[in-house]
PyMOL Python script that loads the backbone (N, CA, C, O; Angstrom):
from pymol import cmd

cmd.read_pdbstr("""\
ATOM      1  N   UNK A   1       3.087 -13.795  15.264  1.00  0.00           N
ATOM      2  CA  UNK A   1       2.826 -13.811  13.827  1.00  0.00           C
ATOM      3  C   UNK A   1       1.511 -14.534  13.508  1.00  0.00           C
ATOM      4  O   UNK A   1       0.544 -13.926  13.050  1.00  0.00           O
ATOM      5  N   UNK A   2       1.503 -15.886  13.771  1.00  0.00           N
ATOM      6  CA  UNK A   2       0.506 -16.984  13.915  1.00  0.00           C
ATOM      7  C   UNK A   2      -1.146 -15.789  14.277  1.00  0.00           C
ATOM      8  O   UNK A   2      -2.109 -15.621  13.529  1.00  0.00           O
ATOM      9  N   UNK A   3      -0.879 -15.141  15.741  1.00  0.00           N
ATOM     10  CA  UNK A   3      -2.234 -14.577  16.219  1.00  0.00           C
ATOM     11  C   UNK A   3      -2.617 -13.328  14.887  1.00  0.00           C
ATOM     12  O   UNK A   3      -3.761 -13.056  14.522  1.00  0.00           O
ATOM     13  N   UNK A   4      -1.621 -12.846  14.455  1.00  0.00           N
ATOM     14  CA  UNK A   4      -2.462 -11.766  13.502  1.00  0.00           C
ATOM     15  C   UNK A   4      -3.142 -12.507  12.401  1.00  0.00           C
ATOM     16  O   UNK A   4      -4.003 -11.913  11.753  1.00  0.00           O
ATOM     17  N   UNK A   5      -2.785 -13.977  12.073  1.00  0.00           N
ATOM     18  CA  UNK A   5      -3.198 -14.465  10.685  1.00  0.00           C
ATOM     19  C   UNK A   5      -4.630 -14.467  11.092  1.00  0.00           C
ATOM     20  O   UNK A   5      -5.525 -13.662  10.835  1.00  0.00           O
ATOM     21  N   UNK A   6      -4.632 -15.701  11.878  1.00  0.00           N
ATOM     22  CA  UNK A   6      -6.066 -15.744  12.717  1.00  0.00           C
ATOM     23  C   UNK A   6      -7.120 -14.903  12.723  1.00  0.00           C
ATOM     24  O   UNK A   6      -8.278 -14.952  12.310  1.00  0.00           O
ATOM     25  N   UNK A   7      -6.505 -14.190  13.238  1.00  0.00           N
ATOM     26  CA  UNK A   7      -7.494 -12.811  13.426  1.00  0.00           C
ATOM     27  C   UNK A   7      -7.837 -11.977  11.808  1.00  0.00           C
ATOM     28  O   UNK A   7      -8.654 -11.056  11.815  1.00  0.00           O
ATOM     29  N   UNK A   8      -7.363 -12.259  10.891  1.00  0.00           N
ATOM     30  CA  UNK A   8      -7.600 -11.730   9.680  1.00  0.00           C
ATOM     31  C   UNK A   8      -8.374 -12.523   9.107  1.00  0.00           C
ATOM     32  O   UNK A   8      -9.108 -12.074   8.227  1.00  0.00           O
ATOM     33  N   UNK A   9      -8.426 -14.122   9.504  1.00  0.00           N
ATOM     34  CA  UNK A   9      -8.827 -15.377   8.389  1.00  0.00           C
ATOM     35  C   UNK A   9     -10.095 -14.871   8.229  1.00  0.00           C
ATOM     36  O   UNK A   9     -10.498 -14.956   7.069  1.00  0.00           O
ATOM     37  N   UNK A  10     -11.400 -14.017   9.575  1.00  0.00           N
ATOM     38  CA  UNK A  10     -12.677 -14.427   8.958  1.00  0.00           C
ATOM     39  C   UNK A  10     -12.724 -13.217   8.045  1.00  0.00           C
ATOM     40  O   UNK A  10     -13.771 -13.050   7.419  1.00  0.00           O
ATOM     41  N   UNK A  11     -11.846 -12.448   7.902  1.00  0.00           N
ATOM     42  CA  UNK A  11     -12.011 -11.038   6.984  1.00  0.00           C
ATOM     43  C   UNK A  11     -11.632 -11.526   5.275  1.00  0.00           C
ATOM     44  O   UNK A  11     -12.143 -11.034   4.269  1.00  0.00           O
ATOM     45  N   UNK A  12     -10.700 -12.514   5.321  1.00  0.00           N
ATOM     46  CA  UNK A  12      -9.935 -12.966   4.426  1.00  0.00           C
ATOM     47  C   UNK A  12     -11.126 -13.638   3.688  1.00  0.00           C
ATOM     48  O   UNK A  12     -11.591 -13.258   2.613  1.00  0.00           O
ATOM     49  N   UNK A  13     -11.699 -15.068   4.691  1.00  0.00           N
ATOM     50  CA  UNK A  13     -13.228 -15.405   4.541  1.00  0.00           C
ATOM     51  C   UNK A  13     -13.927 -14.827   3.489  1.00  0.00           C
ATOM     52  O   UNK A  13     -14.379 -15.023   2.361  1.00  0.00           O
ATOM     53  N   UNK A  14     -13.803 -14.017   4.398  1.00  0.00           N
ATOM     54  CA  UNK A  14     -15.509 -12.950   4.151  1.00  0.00           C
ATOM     55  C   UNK A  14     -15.024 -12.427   2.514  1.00  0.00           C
ATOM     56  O   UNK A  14     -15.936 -12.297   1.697  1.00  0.00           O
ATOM     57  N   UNK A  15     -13.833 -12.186   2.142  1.00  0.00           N
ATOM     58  CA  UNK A  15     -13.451 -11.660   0.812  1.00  0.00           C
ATOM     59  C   UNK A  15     -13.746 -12.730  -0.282  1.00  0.00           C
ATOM     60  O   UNK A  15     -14.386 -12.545  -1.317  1.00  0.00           O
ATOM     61  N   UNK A  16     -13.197 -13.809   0.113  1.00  0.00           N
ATOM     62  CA  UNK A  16     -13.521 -15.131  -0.715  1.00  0.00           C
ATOM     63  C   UNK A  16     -14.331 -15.185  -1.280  1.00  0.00           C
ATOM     64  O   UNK A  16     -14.492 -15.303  -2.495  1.00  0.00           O
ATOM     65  N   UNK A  17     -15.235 -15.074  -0.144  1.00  0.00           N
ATOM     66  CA  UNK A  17     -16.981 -15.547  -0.224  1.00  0.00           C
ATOM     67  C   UNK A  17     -17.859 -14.430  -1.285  1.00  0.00           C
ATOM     68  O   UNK A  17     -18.796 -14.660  -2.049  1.00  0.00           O
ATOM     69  N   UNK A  18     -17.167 -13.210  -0.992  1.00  0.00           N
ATOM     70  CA  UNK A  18     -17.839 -12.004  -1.579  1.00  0.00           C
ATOM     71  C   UNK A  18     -17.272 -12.631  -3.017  1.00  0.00           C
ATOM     72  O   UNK A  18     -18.218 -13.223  -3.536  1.00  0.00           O
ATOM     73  N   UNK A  19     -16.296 -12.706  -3.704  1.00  0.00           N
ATOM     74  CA  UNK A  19     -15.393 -12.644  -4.658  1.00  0.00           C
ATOM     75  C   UNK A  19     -16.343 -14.309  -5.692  1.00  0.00           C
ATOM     76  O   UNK A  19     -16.836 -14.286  -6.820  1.00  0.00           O
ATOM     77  N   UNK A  20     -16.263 -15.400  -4.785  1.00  0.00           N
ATOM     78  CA  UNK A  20     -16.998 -16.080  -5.497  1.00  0.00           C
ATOM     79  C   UNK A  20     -19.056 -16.155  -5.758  1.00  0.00           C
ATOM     80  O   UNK A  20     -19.757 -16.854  -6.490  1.00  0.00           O
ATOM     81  N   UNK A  21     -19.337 -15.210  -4.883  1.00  0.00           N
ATOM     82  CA  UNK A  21     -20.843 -14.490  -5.208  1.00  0.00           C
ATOM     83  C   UNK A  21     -20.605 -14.119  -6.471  1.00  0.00           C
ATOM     84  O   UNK A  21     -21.094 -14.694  -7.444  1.00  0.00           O
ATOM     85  N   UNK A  22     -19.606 -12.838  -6.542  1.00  0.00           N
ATOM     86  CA  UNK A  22     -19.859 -12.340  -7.445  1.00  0.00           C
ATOM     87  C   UNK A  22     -20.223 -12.795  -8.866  1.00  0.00           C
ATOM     88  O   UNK A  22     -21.104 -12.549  -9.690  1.00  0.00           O
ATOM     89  N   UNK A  23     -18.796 -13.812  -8.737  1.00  0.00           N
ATOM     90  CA  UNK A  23     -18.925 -14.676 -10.228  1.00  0.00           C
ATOM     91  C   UNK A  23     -19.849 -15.619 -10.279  1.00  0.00           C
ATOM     92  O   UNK A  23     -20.376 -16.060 -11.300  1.00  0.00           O
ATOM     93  N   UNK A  24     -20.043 -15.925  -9.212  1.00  0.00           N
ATOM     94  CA  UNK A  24     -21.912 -16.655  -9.576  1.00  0.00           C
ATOM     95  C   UNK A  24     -22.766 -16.017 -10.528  1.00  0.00           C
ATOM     96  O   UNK A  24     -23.207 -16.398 -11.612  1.00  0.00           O
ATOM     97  N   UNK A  25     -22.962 -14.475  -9.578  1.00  0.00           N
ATOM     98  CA  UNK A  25     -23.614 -13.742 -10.268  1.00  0.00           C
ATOM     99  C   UNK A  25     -23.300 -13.137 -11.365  1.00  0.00           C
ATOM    100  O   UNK A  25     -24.305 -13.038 -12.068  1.00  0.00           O
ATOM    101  N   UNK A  26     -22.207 -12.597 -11.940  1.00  0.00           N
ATOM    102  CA  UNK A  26     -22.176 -12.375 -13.513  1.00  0.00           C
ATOM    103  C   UNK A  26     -21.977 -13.956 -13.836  1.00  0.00           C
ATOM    104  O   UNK A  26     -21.501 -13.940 -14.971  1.00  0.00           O
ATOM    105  N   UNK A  27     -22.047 -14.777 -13.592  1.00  0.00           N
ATOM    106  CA  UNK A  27     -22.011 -16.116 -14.578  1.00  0.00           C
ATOM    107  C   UNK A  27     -23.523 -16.009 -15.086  1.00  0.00           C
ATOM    108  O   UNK A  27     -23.875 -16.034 -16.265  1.00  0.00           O
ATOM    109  N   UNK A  28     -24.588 -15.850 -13.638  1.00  0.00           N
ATOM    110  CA  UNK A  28     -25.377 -16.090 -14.290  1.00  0.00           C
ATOM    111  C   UNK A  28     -26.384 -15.230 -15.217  1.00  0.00           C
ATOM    112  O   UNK A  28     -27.333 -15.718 -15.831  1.00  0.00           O
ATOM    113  N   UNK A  29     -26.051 -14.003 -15.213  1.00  0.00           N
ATOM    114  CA  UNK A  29     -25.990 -12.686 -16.019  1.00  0.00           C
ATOM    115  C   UNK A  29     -26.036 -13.010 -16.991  1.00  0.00           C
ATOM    116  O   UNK A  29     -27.112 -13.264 -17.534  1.00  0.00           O
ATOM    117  N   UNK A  30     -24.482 -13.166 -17.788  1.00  0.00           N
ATOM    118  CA  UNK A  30     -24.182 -13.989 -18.617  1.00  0.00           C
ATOM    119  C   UNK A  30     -24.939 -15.238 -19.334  1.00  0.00           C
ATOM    120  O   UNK A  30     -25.018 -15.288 -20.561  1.00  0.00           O
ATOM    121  N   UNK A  31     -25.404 -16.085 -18.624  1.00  0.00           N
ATOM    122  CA  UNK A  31     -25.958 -16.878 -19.217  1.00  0.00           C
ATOM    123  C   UNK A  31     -27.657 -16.378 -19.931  1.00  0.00           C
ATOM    124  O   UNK A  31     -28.170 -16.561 -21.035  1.00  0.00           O
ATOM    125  N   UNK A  32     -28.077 -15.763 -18.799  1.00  0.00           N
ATOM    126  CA  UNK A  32     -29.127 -14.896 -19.123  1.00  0.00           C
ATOM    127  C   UNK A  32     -29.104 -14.232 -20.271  1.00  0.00           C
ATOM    128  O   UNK A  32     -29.929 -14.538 -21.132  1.00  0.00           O
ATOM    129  N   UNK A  33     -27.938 -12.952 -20.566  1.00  0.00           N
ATOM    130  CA  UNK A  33     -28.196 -12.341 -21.834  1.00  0.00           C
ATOM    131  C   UNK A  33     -28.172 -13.408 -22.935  1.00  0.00           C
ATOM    132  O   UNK A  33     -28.685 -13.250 -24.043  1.00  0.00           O
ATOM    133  N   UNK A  34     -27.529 -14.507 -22.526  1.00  0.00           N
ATOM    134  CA  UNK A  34     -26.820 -15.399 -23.888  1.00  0.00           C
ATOM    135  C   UNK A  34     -28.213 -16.079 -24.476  1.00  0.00           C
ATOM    136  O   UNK A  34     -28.246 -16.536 -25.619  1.00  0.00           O
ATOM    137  N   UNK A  35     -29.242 -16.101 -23.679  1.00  0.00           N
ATOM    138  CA  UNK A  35     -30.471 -17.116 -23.702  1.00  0.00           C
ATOM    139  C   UNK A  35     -31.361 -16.107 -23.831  1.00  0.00           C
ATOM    140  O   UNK A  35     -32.234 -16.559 -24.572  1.00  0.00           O
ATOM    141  N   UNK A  36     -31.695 -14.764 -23.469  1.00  0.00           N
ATOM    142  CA  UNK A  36     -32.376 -13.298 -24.285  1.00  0.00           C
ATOM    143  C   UNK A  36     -32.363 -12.920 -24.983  1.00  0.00           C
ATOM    144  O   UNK A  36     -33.404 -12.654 -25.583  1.00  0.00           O
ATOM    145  N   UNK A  37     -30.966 -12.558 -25.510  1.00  0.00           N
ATOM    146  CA  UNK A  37     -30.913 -11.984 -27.109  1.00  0.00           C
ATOM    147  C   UNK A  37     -29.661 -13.273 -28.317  1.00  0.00           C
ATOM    148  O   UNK A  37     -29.604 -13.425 -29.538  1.00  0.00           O
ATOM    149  N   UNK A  38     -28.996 -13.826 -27.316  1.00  0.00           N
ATOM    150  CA  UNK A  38     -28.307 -14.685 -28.676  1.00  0.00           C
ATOM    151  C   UNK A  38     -29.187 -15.210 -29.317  1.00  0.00           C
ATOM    152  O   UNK A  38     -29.632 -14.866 -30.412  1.00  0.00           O
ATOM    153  N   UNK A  39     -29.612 -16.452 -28.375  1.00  0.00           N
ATOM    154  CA  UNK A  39     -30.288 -17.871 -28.880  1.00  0.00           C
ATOM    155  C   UNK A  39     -31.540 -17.118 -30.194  1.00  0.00           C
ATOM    156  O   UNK A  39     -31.572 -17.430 -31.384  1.00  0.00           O
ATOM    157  N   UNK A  40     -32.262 -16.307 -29.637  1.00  0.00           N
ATOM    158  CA  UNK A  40     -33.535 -15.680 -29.988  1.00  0.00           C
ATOM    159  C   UNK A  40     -33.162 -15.400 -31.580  1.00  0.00           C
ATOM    160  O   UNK A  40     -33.952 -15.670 -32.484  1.00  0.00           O
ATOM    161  N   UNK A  41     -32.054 -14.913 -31.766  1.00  0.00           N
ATOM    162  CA  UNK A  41     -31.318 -14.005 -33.193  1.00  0.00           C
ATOM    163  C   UNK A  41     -31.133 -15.213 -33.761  1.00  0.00           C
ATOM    164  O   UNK A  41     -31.680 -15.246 -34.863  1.00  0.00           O
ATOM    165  N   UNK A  42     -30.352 -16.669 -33.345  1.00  0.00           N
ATOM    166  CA  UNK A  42     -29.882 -17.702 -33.905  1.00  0.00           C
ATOM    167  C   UNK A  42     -31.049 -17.997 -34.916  1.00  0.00           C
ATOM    168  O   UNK A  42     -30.972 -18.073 -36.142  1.00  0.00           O
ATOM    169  N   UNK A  43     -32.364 -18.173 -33.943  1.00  0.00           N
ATOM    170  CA  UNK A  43     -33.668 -18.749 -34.725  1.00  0.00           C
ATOM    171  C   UNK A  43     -34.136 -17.979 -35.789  1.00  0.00           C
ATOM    172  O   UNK A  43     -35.102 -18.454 -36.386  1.00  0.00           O
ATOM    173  N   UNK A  44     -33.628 -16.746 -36.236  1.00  0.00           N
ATOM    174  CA  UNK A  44     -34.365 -16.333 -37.633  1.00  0.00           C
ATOM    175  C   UNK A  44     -33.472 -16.179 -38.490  1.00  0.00           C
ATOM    176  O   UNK A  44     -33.770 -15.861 -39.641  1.00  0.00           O
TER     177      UNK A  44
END
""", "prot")
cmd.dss("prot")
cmd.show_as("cartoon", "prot")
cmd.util.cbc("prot")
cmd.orient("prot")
């Protein structure tokens, strides 16, 4: 049982890792549009 986990962890890993990129990256998307077109509209 134990040897199949193992053998999945760096795949499991590798999903993690992809999964918290991602939300890096739309976080920082996100922050981007918010500082392109919000802030910009606030000021007039």
């Amino acid at each position: 049982m134990y040897e199949d986990l193992t053998e999945d962890l760096p795949e499991i890993y590798q999903a993690i890792l992809e999964d918290e990129r991602r939300k890096r990256y739309l976080k920082e998307i996100g922050d981007w549009l918010v500082e392109e077109y919000y802030e910009p509209n606030q000021a007039s």
